[in-house]
PDB file of N, CA, C and O in Angstrom:
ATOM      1  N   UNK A   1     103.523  53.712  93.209  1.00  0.00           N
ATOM      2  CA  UNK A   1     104.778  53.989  93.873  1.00  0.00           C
ATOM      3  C   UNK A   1     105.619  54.892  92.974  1.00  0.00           C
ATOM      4  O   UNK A   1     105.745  54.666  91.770  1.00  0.00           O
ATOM      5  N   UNK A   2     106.237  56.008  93.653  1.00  0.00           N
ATOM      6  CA  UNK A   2     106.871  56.768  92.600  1.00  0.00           C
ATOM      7  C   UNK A   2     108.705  56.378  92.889  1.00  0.00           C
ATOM      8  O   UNK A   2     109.278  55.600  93.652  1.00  0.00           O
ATOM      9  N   UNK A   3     109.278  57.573  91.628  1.00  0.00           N
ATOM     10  CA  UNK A   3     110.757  57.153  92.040  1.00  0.00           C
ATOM     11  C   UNK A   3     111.380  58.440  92.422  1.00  0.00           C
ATOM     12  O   UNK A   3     110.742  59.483  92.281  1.00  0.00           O
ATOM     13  N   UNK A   4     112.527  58.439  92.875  1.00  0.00           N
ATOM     14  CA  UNK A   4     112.610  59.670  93.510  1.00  0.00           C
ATOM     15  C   UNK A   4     113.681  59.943  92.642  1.00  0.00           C
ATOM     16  O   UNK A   4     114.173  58.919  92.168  1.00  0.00           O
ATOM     17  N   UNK A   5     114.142  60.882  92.322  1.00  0.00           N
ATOM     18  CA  UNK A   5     114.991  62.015  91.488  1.00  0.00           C
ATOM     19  C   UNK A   5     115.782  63.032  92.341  1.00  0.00           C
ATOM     20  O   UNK A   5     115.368  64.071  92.855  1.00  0.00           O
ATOM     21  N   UNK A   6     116.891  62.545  92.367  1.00  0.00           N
ATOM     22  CA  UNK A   6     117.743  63.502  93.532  1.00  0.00           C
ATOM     23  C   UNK A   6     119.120  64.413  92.354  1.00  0.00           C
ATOM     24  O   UNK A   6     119.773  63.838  91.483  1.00  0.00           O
ATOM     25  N   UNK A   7     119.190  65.607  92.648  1.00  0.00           N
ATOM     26  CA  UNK A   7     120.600  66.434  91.923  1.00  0.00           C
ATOM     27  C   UNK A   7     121.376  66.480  93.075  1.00  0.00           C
ATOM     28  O   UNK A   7     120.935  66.618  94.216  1.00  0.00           O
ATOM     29  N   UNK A   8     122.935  66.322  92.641  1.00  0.00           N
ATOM     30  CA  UNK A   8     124.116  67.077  93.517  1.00  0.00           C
ATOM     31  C   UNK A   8     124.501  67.834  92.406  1.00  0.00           C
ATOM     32  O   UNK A   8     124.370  67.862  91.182  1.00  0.00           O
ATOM     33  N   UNK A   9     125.299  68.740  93.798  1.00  0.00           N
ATOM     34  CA  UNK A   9     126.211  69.681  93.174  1.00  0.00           C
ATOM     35  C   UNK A   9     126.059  70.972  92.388  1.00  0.00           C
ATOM     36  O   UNK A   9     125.537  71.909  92.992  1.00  0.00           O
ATOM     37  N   UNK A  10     126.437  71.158  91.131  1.00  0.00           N
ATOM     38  CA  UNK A  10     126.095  71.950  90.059  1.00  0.00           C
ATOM     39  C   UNK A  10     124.380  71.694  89.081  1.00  0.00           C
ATOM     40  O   UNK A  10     123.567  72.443  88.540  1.00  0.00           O
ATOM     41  N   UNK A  11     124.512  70.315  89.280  1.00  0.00           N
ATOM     42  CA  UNK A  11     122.823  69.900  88.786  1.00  0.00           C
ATOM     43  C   UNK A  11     121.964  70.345  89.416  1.00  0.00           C
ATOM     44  O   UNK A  11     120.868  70.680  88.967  1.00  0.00           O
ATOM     45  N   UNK A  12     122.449  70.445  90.950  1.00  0.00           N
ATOM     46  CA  UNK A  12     121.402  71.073  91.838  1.00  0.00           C
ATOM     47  C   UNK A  12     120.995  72.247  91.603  1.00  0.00           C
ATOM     48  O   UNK A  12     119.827  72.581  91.802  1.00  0.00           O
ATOM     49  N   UNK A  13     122.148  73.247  91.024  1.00  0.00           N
ATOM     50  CA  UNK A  13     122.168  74.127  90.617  1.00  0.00           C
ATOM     51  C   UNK A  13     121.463  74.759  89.167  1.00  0.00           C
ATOM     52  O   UNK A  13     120.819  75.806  89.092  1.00  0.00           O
ATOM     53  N   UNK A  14     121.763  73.858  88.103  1.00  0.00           N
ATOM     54  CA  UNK A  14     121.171  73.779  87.075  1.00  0.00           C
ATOM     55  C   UNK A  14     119.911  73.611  87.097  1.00  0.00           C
ATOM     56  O   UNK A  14     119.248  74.309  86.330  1.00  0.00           O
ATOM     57  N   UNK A  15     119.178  72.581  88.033  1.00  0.00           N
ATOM     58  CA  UNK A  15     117.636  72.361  87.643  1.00  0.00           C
ATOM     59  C   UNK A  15     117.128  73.250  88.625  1.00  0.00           C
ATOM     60  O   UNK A  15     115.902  73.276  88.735  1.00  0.00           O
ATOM     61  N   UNK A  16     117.842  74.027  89.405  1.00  0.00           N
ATOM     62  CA  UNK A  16     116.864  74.625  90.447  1.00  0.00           C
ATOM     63  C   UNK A  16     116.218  74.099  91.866  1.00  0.00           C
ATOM     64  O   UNK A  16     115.400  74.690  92.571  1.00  0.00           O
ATOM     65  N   UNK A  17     116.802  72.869  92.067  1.00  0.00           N
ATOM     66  CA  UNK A  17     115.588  71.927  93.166  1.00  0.00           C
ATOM     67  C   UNK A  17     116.792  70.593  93.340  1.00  0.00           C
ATOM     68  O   UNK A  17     117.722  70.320  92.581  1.00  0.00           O
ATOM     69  N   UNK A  18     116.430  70.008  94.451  1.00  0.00           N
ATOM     70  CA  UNK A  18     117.204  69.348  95.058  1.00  0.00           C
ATOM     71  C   UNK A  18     116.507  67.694  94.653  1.00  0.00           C
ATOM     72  O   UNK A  18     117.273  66.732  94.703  1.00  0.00           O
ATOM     73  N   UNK A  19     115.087  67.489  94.277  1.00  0.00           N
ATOM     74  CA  UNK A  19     114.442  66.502  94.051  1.00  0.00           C
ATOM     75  C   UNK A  19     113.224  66.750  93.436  1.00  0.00           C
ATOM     76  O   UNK A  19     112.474  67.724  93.373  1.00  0.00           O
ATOM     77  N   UNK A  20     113.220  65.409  92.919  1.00  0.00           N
ATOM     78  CA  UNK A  20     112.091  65.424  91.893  1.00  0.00           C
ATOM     79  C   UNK A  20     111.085  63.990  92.295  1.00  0.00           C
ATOM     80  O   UNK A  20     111.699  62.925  92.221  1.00  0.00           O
ATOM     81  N   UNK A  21     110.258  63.942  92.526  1.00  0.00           N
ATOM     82  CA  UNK A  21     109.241  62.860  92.305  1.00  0.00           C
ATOM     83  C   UNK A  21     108.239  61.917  91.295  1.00  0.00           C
ATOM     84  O   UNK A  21     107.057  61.873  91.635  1.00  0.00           O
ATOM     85  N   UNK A  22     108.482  61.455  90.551  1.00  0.00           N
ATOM     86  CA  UNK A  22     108.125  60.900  89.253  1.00  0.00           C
ATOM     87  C   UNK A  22     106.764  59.854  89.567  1.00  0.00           C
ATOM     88  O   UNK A  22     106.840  58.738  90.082  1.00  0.00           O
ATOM     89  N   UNK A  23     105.761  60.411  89.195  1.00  0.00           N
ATOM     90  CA  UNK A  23     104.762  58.923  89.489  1.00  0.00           C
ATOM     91  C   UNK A  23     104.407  58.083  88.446  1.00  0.00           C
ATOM     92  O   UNK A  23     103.370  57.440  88.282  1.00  0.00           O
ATOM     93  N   UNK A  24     105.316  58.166  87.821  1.00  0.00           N
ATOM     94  CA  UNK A  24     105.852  56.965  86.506  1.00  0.00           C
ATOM     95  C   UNK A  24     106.842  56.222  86.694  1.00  0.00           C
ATOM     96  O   UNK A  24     107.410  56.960  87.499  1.00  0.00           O
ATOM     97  N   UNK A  25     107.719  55.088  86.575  1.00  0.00           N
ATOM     98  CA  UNK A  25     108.556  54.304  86.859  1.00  0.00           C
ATOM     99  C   UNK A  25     109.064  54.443  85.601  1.00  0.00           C
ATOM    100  O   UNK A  25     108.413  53.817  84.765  1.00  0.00           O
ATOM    101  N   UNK A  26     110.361  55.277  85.013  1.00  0.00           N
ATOM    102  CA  UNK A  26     110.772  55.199  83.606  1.00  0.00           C
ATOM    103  C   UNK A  26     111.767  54.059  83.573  1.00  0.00           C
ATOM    104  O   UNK A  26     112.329  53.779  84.631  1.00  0.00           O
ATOM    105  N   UNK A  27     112.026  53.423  82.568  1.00  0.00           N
ATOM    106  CA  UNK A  27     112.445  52.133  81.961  1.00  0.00           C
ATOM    107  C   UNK A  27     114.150  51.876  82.845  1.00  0.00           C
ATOM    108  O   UNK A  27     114.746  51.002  83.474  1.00  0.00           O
ATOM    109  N   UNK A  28     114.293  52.909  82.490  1.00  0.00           N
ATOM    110  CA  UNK A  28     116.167  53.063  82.959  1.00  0.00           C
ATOM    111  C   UNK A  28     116.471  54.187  83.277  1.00  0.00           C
ATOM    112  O   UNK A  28     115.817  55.164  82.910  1.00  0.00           O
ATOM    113  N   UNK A  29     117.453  54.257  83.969  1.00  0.00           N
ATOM    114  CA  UNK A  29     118.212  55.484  84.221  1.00  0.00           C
ATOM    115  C   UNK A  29     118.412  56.536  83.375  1.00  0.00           C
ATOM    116  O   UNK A  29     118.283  57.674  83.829  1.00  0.00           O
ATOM    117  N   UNK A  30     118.649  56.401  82.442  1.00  0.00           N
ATOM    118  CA  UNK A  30     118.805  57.189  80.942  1.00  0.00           C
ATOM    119  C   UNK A  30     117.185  57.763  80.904  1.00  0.00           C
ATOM    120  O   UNK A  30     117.125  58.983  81.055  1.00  0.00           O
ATOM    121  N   UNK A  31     116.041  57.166  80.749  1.00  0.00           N
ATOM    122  CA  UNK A  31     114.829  57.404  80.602  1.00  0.00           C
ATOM    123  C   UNK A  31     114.350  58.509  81.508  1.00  0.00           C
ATOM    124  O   UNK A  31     113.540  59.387  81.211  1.00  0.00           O
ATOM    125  N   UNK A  32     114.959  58.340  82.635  1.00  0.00           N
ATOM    126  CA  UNK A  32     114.507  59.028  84.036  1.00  0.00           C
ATOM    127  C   UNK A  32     115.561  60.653  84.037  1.00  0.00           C
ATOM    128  O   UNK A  32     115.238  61.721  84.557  1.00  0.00           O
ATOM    129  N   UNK A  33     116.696  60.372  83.363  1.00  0.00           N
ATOM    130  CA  UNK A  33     117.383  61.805  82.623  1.00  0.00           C
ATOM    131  C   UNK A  33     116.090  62.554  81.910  1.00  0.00           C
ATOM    132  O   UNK A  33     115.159  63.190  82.404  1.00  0.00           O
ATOM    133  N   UNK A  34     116.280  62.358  81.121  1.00  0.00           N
ATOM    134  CA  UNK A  34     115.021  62.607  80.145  1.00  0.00           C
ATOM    135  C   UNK A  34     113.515  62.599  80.337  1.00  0.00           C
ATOM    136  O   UNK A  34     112.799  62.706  79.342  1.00  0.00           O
ATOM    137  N   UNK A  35     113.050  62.495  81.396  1.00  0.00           N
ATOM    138  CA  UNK A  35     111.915  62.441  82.311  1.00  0.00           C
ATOM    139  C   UNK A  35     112.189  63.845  82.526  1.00  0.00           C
ATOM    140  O   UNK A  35     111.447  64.701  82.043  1.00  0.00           O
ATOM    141  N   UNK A  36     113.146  64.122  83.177  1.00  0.00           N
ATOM    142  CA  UNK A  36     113.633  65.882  84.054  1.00  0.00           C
ATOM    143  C   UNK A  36     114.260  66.896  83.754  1.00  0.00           C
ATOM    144  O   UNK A  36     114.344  67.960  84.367  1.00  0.00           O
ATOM    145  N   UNK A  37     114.866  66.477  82.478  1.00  0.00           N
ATOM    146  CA  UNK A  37     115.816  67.391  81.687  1.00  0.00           C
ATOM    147  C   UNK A  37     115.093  67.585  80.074  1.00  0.00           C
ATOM    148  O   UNK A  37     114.408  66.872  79.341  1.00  0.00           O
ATOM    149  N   UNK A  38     115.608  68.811  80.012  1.00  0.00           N
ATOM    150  CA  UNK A  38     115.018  69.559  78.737  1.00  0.00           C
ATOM    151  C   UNK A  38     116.057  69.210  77.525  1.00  0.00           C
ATOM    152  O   UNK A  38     115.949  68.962  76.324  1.00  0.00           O
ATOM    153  N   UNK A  39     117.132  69.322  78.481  1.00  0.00           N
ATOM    154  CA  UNK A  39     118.620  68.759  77.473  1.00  0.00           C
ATOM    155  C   UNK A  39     118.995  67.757  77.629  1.00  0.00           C
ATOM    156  O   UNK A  39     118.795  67.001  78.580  1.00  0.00           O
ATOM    157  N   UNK A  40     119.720  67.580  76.517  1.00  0.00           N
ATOM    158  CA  UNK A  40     120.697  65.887  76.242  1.00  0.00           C
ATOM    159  C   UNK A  40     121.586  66.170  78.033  1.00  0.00           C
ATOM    160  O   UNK A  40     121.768  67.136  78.774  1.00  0.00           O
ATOM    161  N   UNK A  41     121.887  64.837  78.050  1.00  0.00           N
ATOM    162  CA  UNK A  41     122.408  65.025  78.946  1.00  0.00           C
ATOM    163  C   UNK A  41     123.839  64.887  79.238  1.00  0.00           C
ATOM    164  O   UNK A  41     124.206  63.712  79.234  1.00  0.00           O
ATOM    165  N   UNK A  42     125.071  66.056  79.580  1.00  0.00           N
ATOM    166  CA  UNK A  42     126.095  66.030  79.423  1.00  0.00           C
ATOM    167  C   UNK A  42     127.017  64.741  79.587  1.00  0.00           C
ATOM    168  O   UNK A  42     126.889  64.342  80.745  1.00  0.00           O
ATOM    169  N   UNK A  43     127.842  63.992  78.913  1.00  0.00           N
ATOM    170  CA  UNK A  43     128.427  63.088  78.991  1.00  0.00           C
ATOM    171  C   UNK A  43     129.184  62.996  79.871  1.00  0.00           C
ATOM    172  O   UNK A  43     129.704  61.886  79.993  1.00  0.00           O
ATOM    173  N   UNK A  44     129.600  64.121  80.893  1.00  0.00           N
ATOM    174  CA  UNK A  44     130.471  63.468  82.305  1.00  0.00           C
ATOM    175  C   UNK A  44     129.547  63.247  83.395  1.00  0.00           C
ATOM    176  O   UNK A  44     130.084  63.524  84.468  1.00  0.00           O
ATOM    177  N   UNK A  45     128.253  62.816  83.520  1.00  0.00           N
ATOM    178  CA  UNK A  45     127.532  63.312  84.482  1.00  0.00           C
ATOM    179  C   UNK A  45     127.446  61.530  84.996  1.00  0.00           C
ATOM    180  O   UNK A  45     127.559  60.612  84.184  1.00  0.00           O
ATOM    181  N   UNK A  46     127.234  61.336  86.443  1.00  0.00           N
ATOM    182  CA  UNK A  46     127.394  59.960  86.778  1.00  0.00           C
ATOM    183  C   UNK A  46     125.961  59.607  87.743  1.00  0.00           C
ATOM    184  O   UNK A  46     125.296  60.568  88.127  1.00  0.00           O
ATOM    185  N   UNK A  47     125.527  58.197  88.109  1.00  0.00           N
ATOM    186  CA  UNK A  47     124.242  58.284  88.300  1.00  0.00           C
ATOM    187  C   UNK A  47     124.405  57.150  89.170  1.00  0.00           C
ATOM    188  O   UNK A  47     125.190  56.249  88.877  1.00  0.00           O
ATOM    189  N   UNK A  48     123.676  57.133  90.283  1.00  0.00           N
ATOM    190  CA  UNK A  48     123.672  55.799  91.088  1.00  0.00           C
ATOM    191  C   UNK A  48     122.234  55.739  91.377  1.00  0.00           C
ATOM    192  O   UNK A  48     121.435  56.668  91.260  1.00  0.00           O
ATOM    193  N   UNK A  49     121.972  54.428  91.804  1.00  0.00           N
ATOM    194  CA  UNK A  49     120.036  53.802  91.919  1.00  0.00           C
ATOM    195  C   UNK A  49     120.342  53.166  93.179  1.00  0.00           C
ATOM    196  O   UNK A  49     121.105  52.204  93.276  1.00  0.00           O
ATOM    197  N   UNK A  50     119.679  53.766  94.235  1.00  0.00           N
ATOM    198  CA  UNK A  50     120.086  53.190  95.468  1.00  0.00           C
ATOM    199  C   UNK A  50     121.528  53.076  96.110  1.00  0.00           C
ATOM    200  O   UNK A  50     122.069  52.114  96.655  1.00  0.00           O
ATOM    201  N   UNK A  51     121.855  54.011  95.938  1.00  0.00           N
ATOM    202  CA  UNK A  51     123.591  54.034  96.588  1.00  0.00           C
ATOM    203  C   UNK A  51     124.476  53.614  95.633  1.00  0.00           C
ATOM    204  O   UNK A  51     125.622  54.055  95.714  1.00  0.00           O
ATOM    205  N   UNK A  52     124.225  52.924  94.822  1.00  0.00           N
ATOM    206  CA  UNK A  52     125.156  51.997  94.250  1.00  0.00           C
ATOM    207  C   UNK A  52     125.209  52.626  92.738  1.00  0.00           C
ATOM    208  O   UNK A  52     124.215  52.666  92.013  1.00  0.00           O
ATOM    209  N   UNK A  53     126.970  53.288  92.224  1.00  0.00           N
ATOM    210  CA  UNK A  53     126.825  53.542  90.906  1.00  0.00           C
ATOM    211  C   UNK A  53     126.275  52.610  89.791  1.00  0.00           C
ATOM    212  O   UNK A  53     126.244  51.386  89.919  1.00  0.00           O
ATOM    213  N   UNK A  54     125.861  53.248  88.732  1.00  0.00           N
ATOM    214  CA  UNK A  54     125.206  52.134  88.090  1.00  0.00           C
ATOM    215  C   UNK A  54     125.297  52.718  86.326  1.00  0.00           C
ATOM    216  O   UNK A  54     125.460  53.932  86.210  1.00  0.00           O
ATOM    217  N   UNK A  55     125.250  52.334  85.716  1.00  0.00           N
ATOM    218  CA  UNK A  55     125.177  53.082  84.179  1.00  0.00           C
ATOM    219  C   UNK A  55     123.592  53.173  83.614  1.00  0.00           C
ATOM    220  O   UNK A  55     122.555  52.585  83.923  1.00  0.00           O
ATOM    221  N   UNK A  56     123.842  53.925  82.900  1.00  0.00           N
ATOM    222  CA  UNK A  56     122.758  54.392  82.002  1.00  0.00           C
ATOM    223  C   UNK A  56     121.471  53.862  81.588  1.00  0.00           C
ATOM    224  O   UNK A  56     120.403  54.454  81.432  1.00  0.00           O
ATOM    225  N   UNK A  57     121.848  52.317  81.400  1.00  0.00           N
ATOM    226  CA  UNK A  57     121.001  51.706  81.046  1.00  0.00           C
ATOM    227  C   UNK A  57     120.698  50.778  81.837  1.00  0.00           C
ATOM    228  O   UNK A  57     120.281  49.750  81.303  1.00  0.00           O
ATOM    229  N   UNK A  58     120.790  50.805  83.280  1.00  0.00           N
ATOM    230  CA  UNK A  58     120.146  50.279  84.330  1.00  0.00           C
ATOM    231  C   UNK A  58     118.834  50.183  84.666  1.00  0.00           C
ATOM    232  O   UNK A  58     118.278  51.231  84.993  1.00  0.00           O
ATOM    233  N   UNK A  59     118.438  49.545  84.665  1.00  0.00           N
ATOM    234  CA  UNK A  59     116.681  48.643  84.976  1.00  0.00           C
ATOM    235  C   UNK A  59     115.996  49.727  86.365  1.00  0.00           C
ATOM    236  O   UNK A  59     116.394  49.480  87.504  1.00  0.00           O
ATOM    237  N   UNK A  60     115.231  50.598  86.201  1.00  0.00           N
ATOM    238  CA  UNK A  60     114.224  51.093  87.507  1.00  0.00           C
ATOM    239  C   UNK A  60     113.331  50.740  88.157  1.00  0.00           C
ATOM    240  O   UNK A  60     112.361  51.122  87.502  1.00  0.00           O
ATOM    241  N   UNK A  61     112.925  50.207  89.113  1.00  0.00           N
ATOM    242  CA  UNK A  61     112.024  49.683  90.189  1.00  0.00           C
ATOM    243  C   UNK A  61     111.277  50.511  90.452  1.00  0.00           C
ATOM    244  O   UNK A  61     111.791  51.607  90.676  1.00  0.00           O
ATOM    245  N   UNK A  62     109.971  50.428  90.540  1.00  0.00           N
ATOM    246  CA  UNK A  62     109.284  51.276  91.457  1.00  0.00           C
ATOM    247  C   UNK A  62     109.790  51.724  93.030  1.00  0.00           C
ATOM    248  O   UNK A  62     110.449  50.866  93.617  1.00  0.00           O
ATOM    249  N   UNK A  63     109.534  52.986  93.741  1.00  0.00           N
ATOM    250  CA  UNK A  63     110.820  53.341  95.087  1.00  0.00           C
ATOM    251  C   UNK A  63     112.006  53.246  94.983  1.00  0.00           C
ATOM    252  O   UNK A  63     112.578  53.333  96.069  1.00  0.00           O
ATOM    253  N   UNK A  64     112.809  53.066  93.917  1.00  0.00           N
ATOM    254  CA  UNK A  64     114.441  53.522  93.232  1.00  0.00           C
ATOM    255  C   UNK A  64     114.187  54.680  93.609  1.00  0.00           C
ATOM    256  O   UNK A  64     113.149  55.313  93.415  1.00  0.00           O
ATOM    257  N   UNK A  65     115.447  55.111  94.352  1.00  0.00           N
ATOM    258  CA  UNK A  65     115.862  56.921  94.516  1.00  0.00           C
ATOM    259  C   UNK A  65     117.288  56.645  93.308  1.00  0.00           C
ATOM    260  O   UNK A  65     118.239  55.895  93.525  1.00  0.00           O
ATOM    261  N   UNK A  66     117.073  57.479  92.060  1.00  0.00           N
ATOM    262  CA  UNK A  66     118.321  57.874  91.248  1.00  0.00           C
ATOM    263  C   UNK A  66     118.960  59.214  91.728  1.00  0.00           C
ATOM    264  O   UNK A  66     118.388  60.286  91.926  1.00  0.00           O
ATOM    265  N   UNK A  67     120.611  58.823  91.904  1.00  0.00           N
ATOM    266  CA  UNK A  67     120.854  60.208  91.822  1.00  0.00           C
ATOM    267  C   UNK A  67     121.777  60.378  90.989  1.00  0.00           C
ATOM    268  O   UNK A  67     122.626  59.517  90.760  1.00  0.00           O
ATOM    269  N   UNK A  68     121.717  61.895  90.238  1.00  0.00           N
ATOM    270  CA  UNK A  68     122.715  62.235  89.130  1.00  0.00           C
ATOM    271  C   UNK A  68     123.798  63.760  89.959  1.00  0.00           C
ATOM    272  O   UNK A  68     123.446  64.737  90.620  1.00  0.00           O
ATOM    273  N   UNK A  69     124.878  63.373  89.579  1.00  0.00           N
ATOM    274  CA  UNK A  69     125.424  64.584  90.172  1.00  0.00           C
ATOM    275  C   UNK A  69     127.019  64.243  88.833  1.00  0.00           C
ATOM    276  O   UNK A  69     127.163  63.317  88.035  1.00  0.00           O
ATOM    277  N   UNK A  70     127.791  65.266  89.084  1.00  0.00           N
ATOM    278  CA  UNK A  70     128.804  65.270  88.185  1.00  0.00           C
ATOM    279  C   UNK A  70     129.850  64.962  89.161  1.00  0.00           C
ATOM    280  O   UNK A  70     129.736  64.991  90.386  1.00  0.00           O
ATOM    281  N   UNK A  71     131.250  64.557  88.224  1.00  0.00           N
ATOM    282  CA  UNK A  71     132.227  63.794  88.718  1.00  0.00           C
ATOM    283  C   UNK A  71     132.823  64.678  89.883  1.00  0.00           C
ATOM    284  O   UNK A  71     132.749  65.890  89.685  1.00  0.00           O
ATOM    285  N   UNK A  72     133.262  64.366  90.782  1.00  0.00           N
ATOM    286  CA  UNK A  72     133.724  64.752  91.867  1.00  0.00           C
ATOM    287  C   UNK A  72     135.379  64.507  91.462  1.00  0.00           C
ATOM    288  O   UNK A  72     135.868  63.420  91.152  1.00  0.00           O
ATOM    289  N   UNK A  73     136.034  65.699  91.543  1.00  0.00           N
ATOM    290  CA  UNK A  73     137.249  66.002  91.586  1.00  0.00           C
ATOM    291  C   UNK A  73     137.768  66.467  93.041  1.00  0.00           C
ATOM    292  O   UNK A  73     137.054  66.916  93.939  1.00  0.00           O
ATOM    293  N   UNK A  74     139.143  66.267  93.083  1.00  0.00           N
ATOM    294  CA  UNK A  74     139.493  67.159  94.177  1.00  0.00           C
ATOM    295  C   UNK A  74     141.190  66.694  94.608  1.00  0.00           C
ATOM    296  O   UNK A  74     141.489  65.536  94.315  1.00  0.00           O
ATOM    297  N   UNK A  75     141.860  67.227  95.024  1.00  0.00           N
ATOM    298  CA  UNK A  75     143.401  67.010  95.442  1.00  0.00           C
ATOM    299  C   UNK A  75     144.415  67.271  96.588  1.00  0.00           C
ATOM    300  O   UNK A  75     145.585  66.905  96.473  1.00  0.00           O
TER     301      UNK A  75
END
């Protein structure tokens, strides 16, 4: 079972691609950064596992969709 890897926004932009498919289950959220990225990963960037925000060091399931996108501003 893989996990799915979704970008918004500017990430979308940055990696080129809207999703990623992993047929590894990495440890945590943080792990699964670093699964897809070449770089550290910027410190405002926010991440939810199944809809639900979650931090860094959140536990991954096999079929977890993570998504990373940056903070949403607006006024």
């Amino acid at each position: 079972m893989t996990v799915t890897i979704k970008f918004f926004a500017s990430l979308r932009e940055r990696f080129n691609q809207e999703e990623v498919q992993l047929a590894q289950t990495p440890a945590t959220v943080a792990d699964a950064w670093q699964a897809v990225a070449s770089s550290p990963r910027p410190a405002n960037i926010l991440a939810a596992v199944n809809h639900e925000y979650v931090g860094f060091d959140h536990p991954l399931q096999p079929g977890d969709e993570v998504a990373f996108f940056p903070p949403v501003t607006g006024g």
